[in-house]
Steps between C-alpha positions, in 0.01 A plus 500: 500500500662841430500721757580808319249700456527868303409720741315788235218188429381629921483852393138651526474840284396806647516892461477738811481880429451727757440867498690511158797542697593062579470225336530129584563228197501119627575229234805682427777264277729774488610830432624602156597887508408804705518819544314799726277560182434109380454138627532194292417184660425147434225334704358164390199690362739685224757775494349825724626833406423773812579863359511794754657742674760535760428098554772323693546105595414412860508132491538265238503140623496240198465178756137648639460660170439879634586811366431809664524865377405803643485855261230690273347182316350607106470131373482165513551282212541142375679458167489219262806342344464809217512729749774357693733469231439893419565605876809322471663667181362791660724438798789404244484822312492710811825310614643619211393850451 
């Protein structure tokens, strides 16, 4: 029997926002790239991307699969493999700029 288990198959998905101003993400994989104006995660429902202002990381914990931010949130969305793919050439060409 194997005992190994992954531990992102445990990971319930959730969103908490409060007051515009924190935000709680569980079924977090992992962290690709951020910055105080952008957050671009992958949780096991798709890639997130969390634009704002003046956002920082408080706690990102891939075991439990929590990421927390606090900052101005403006959006929250999920991006398909098209959309992913843009993001990161975006990313790319501002590397190189």
């Amino acid at each position: 029997m194997d005992k190994t288990k992954d531990v992102t198959d445990t990971f319930n998905h959730a969103i908490q926002l409060s007051e515009r101003k924190n935000i709680i993400v569980t079924g977090v994989k992992k962290l690709d790239n951020f910055d105080e104006n952008e957050f671009f995660a992958e949780s096991i429902m798709g890639h997130i991307l969390i634009k704002g202002e003046g956002l920082e990381l408080l706690k990102l914990d891939t075991f439990q699969g929590t990421l927390s931010i606090k900052g101005k949130i403006n959006s929250i969305a999920y991006l398909d493999e098209n959309n992913k793919k843009m993001k990161a050439d975006n990313i790319i060409a501002r590397l190189f700029k």
